[in-house]
N, C-alpha and C positions, 0 to 999 in steps of 0.2 A: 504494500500500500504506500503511496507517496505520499506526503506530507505538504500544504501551502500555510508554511507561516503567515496567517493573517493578521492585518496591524490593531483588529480591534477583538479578535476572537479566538484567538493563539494558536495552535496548530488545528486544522483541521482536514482531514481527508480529500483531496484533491479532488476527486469528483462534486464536489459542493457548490467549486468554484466554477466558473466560465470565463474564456476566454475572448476576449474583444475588440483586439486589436496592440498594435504598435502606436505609442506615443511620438504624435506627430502633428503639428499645427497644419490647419485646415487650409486651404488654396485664400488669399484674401483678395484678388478679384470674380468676377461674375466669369472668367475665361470659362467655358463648355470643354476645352480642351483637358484644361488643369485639375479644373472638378472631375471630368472622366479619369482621368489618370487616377486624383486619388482614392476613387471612390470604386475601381474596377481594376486596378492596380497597384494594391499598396506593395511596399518593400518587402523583400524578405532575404535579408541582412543575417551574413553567419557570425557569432561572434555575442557578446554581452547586451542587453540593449533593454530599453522600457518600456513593459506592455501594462494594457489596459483590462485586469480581471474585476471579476462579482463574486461577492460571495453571494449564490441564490437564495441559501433562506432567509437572511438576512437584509438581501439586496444594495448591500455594502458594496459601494466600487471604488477600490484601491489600485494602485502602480503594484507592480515588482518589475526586479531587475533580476535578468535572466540570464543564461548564457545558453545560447539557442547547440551552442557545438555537443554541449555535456546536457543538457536539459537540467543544467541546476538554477534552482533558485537562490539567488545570491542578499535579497533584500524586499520587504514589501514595503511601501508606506500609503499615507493618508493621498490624495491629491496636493491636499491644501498645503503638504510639504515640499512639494516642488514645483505649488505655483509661478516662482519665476523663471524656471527651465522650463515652461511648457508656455511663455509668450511666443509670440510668431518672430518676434526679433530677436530671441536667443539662439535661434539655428535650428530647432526641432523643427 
């Protein structure tokens, strides 16, 4: 059984959680192009990086920090803790 440290519920069995995506700021013009790209092509980047889970019964949605090569989980947090790494001017 794997384990998702979650930041408000502590360890809980990885099936509980769901997976939502890669933390990544949103296209900020109206482009049709740009929007398709990220909305039918998002990244998929080998190496450590920040995704977007739930915990379902809860419907708590938190970051972790992953490493997509080993499938560990390395860190979860709140959003609200990396609110300024997930401005569109910080490079996400």
């Amino acid at each position: 059984m794997k384990l998702m440290p979650c930041p408000m519920h502590c360890l809980r069995n990885i099936d509980e959680c769901a997976y939502l995506g890669i933390v990544r700021a949103a296209p900020t013009s109206d482009d049709d192009a740009a929007w398709s790209t990220y909305v039918f092509a998002p990244p998929n980047p080998a190496g450590v990086v920040w995704e977007w889970w739930c915990h379902t019964p809860s419907g708590l949605i938190f970051v972790a920090e992953r490493d997509r090569r080993t499938d560990t989980i390395l860190s979860t947090v709140l959003p609200t803790e990396l609110a300024p790494m997930l401005r569109p001017e910080a490079g996400q």
